[in-house]
C-alpha positions in Angstrom: -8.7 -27.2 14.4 -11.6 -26.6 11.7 -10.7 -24.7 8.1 -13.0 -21.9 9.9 -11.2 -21.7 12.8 -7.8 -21.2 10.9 -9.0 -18.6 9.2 -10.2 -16.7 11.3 -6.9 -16.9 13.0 -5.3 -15.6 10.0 -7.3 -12.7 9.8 -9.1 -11.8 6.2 -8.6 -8.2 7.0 -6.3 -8.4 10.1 -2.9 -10.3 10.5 -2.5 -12.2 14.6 0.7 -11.5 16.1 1.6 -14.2 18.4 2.6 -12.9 21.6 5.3 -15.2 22.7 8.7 -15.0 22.5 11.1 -16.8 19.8 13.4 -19.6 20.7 16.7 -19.8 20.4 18.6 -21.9 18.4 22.1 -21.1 16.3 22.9 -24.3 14.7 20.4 -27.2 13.1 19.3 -29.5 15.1 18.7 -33.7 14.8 16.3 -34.3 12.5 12.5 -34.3 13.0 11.8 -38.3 12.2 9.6 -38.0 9.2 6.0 -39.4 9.1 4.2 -41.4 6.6 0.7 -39.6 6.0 -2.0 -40.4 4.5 -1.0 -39.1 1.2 1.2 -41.6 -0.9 4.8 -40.5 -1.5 3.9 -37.8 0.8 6.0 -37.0 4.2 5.8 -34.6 7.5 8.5 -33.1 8.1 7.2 -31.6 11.5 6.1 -33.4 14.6 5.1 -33.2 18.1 2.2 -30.7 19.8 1.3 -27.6 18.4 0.3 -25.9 15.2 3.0 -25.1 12.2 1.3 -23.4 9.5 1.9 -21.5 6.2 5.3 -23.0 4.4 7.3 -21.7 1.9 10.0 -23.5 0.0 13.3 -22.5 -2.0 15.4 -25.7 -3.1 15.9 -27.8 0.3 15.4 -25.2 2.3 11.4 -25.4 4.1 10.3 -22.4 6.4 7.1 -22.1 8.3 5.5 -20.6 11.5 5.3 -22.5 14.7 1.8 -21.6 16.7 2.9 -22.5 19.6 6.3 -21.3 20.4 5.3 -17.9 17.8 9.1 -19.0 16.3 10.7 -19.1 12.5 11.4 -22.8 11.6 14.3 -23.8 8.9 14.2 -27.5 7.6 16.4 -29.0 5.3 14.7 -31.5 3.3 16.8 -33.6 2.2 18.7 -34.3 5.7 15.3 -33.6 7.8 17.6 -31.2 10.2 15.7 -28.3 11.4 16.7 -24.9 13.1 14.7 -22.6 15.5 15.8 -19.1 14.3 16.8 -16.7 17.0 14.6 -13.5 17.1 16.1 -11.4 19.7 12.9 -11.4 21.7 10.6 -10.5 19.1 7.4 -12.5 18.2 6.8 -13.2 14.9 3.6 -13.1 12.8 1.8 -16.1 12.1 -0.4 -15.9 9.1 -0.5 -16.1 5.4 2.3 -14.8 3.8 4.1 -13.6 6.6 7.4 -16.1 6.2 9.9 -16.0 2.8 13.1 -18.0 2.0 15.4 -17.9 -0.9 18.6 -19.7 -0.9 20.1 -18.9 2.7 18.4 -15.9 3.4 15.0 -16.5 5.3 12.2 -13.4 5.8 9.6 -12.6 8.3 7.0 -10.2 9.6 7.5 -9.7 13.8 7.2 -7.4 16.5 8.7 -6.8 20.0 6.4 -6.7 23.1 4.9 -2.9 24.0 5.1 -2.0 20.8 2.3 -1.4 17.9 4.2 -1.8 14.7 5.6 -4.7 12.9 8.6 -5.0 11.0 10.6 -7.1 8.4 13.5 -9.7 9.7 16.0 -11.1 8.0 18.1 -14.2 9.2 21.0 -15.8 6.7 21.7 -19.5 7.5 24.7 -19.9 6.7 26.2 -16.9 8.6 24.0 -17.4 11.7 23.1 -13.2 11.2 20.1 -11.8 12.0 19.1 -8.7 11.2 16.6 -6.0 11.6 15.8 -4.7 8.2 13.0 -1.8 9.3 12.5 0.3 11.6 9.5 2.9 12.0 5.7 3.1 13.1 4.4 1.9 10.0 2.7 -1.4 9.8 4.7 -3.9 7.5 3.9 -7.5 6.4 3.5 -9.6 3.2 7.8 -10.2 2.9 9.0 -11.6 -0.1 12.6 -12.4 -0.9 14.6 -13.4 -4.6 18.1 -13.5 -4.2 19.5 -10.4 -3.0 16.1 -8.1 -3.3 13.5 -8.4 -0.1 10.1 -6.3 -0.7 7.4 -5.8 1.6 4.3 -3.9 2.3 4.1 -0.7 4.5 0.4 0.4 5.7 0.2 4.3 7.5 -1.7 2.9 10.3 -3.4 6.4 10.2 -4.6 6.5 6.5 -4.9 2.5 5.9 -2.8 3.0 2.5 -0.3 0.7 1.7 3.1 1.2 -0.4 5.7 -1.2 -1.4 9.2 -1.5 -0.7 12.4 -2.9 -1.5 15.7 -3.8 -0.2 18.7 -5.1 -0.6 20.6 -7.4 1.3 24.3 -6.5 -0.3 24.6 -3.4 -1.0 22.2 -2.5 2.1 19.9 -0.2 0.1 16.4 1.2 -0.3 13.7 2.3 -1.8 9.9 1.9 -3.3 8.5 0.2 -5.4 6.9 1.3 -9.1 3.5 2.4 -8.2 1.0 5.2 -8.2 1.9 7.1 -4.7 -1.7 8.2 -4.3 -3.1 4.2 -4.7 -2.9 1.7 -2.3 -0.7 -0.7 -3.2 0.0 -4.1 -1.2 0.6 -7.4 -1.5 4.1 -7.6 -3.2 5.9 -10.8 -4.4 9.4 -10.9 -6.0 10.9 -13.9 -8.2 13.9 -13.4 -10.2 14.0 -9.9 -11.4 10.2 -9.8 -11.3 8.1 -8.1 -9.2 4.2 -8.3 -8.8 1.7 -6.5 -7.1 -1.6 -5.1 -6.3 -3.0 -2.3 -7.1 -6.5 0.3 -7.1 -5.1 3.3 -8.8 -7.7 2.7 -11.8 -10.9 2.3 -9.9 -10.5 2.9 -5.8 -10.8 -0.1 -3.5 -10.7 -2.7 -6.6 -7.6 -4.0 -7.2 -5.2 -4.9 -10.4 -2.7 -7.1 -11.1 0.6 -5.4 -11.8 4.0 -6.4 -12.5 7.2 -4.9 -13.9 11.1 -6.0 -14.0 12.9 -5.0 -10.7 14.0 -1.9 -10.3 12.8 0.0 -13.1 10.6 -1.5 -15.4 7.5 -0.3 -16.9 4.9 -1.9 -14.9 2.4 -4.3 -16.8 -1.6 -3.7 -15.7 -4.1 -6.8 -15.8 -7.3 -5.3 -15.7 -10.3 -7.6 -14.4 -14.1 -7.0 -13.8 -14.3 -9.1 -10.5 -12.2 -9.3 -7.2 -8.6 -10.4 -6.5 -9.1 -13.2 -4.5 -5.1 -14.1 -3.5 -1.9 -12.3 -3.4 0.0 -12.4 -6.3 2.9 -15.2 -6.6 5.8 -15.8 -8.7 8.4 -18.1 -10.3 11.4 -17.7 -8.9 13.3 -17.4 -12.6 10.1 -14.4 -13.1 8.7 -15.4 -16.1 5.3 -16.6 -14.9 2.5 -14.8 -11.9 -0.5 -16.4 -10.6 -3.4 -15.1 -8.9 -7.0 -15.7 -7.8 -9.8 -13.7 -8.9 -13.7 -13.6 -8.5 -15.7 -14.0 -11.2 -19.7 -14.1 -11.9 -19.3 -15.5 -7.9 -16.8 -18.2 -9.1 -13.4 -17.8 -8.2 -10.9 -18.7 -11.4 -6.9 -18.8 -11.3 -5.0 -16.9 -13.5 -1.3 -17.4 -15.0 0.3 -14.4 -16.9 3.6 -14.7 -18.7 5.6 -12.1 -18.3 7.8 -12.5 -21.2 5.2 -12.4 -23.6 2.3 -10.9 -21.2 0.1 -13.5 -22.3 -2.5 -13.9 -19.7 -5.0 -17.1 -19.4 -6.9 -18.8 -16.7 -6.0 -22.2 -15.7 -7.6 -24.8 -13.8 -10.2 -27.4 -14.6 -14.0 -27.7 -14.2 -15.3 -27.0 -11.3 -12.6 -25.6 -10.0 -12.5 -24.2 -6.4 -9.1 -22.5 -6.0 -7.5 -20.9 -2.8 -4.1 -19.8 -1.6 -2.1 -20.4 -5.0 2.2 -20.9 -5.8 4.1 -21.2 -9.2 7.5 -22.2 -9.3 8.8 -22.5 -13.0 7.1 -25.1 -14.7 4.3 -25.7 -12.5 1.4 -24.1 -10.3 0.0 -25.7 -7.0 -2.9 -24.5 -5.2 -5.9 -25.3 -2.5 -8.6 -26.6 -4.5 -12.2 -27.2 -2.3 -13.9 -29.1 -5.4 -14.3 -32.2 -3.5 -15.2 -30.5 -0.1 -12.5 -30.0 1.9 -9.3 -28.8 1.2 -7.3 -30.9 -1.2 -3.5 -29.9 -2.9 -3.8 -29.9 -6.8 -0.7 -29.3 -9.3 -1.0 -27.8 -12.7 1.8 -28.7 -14.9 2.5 -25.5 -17.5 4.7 -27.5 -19.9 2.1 -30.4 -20.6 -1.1 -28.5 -19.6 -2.7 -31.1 -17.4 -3.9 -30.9 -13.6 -3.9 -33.3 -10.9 -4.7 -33.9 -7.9 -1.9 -34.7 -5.2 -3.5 -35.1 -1.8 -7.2 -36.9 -2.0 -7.7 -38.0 2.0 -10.5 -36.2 4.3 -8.0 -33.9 6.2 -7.6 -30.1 5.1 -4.4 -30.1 3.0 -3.7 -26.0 2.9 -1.5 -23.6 1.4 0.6 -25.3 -0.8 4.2 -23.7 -2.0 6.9 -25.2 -4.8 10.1 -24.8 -5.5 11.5 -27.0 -8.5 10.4 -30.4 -7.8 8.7 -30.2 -4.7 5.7 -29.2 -2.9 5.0 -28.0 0.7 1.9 -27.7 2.3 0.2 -27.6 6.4 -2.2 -30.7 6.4 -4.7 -31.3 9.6 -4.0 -35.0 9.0 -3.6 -36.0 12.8 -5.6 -33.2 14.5 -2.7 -30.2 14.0 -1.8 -28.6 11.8 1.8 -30.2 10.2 4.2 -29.5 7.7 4.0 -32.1 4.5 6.4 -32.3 1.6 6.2 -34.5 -1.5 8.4 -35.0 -4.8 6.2 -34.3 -8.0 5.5 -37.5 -9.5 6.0 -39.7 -6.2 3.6 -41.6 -5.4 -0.3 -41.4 -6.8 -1.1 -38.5 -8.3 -3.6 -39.1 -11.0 -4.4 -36.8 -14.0 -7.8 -35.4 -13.0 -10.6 -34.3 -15.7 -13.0 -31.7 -14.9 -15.6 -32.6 -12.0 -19.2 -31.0 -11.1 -18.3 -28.1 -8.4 -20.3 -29.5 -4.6 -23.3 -27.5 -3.8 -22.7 -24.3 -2.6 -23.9 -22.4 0.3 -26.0 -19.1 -0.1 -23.8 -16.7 -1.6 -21.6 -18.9 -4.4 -19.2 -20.4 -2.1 -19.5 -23.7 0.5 -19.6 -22.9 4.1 -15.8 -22.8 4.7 -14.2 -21.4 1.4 -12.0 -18.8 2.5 -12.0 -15.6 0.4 -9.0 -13.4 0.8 -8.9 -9.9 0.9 -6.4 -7.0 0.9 -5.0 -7.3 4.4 -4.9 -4.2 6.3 -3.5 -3.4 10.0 -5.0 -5.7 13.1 -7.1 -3.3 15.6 -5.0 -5.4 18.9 -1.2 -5.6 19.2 -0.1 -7.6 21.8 1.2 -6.0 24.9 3.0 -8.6 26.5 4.7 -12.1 26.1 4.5 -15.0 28.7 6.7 -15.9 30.9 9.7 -18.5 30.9 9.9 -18.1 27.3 13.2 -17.6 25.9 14.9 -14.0 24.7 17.6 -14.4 23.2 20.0 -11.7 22.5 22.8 -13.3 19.8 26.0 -11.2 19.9 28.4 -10.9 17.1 25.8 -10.3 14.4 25.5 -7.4 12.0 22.3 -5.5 12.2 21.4 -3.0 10.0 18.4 -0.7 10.3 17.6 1.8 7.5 15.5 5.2 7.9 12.2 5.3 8.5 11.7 7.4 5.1 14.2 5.4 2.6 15.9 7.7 0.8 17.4 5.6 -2.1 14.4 5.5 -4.1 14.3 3.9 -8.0 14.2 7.0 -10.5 11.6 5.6 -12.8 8.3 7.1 -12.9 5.4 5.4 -14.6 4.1 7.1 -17.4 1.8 4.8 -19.2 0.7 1.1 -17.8 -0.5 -0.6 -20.2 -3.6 -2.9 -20.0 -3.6 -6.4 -21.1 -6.7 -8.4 -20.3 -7.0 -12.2 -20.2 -8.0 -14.6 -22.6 -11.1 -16.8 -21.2 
């Protein structure tokens, strides 16, 4: 499948729901046999037909989104055994930023056949509990999940403005996020007891960086000239948040730290970011310098970049967590799940290289630019048949109110604005 074709699957202004049915599985299963790629000290940890696509990590614990089954996979990778999660007959989404995991709770944007809205799943592994964690006619994606704390994004399907969200998983609940209620906010991410997001409150339809401690802190404005060109991510401990944005038709990646709100862009020359992650002491991304889609690594402590995967397959969206990165690699004609240790195998310190010759209109012919995601015009109305629907019994489900009414009492009264150093 071509970079092009993916991404237009994913949508740039649309999410695809898969409409299939998930599998059902309560328990791990044997181990997918890892494969030796072309990547040294690189391995998948998926096989067999099909598409899996967009990772994320949290210790051992790898999640992703299976294409062709529309499921929620768990891996453990250090024993290689994997788990389909049961989904009660809903399908889940499959595209960027759709699928979360922290510790042993696992996060995901699905829907049920017939209907027209999406909502936010949550499924703990170690209790084998799903549960439904919305329920209304908005349009919700973008889950994120830090220890107890999930947040999403709600768009009125009517107005096409987004809010933010939170919940949480103990104490079961509610509320939104920090934010101007007349903006459209979208796009959250949550890591330790930080919380980023986007933001067009100062000038409508361009977006700002904005982060603030979780639940009540005062939120923290980076103000650029260009475009955001990614979601905001961030470390899991919350001191650091990376982002894309556009620039004089360049697209640059940005690190702020939140402790100190210093803000600079990182990267070397020539530089052709896309899809980025952070994870405490280092920042991974897509990089499309060299033509197709390789995995680079930036590492904050010692400030140098390098290149981890260097064959002609796409390598795309890269996430970390401590020690190791994910990615979906095209190496064998699907898309696959890869995961390597930082500092296995050959990853050279790269210096700054000339950018390829770009197409008309500052970017090669299949650099993806994101932007803001907003509701898909088709929902599907139907799943195939002799899929599986399960129904698990025993299992708490809890579904809030459509309108939350535990909100956070802080208001905003001043953001301030910290631009970045070039």
């Amino acid at each position: 499948m071509s970079m092009k074709r993916l991404i237009g699957q994913m949508g740039i202004v649309a999410v695809i729901v898969i409409a299939v049915a998930l599998a059902a599985g309560a328990a791990f299963a044997q181990p997918v046999p890892p494969g030796q790629t072309q990547v040294p000290g690189a391995s998948a940890i998926t096989s067999g037909p099909g598409d899996k696509e967009f990772p994320a990590i949290s210790g051992d614990t790898v999640v992703w989104l299976d294409n062709t089954t529309g499921s929620v996979r768990v891996a453990n990778a250090s024993s290689g055994q994997t788990l389909t999660i049961p989904g009660d007959g809903t399908n889940a989404t499959v595209a960027m930023r759709e699928v979360d995991v922290s510790g042993n709770y696992v996060v995901w944007t699905g829907t049920r056949p017939m209907e027209t809205s999406t909502d936010i799943y949550l499924y703990d592994t170690v209790a084998g509990s799903l549960t439904q964690v919305t329920n209304d006619s908005a349009f919700k994606m973008s889950p994120s999940v830090s220890g107890n704390v999930i947040c999403w994004n709600a768009v009125n399907v009517t107005t096409g403005r987004g809010e933010n969200h939170w919940y949480g998983i103990d104490t079961r609940d509610s509320g939104l996020l920090p934010g101007n209620t007349t903006s459209n906010r979208t796009s959250p991410a949550i890591g330790g007891d930080t919380v980023a997001w986007l933001d067009d409150s100062r000038v409508g339809g361009h977006f700002d960086v904005l982060w603030s401690s979780f639940p009540g802190g005062d939120p923290v404005r980076v103000s650029l000239t260009g475009n955001i060109s990614s979601p905001p991510a961030v470390s899991s401990d919350g001191r650091r948040v990376v982002w894309l944005a556009e620039e004089g038709g360049l697209v640059s990646l940005y690190m702020a730290e939140t402790g100190t709100r210093e803000v600079r862009r990182i990267g070397g020359e020539g530089a052709m970011p896309f899809a980025p992650d952070v994870d405490v002491d280092y920042v991974v991304w897509t990089d499309y310098r060299n033509g197709n889609g390789d995995i680079y690594l930036y590492d904050i402590q010692t400030g140098r970049e390098r290149q981890v995967t260097s064959d002609s397959a796409e390598q795309v969206y890269p996430a970390v967590s401590g020690s190791r990165i994910v990615w979906m690699g095209n190496d064998d004609g699907a898309w696959n799940i890869y995961l390597a240790e930082i500092g296995a195998g050959q990853q050279p310190t790269m210096t700054g290289t000339p950018a390829p010759t770009m197409a008309p209109g500052g970017q090669p012919p299949s650099y993806p630019i994101w932007r803001p995601p907003y509701p898909p015009a088709v929902q599907p109305t139907s799943i195939p048949t002799g899929q599986p629907t399960p129904s698990p019994t025993g299992q708490p489900t809890y579904t809030p109110t459509s309108t939350p009414t535990a909100q956070p009492t802080y208001t905003p009264t001043a953001q301030p604005t910290y631009y970045p150093t070039t």
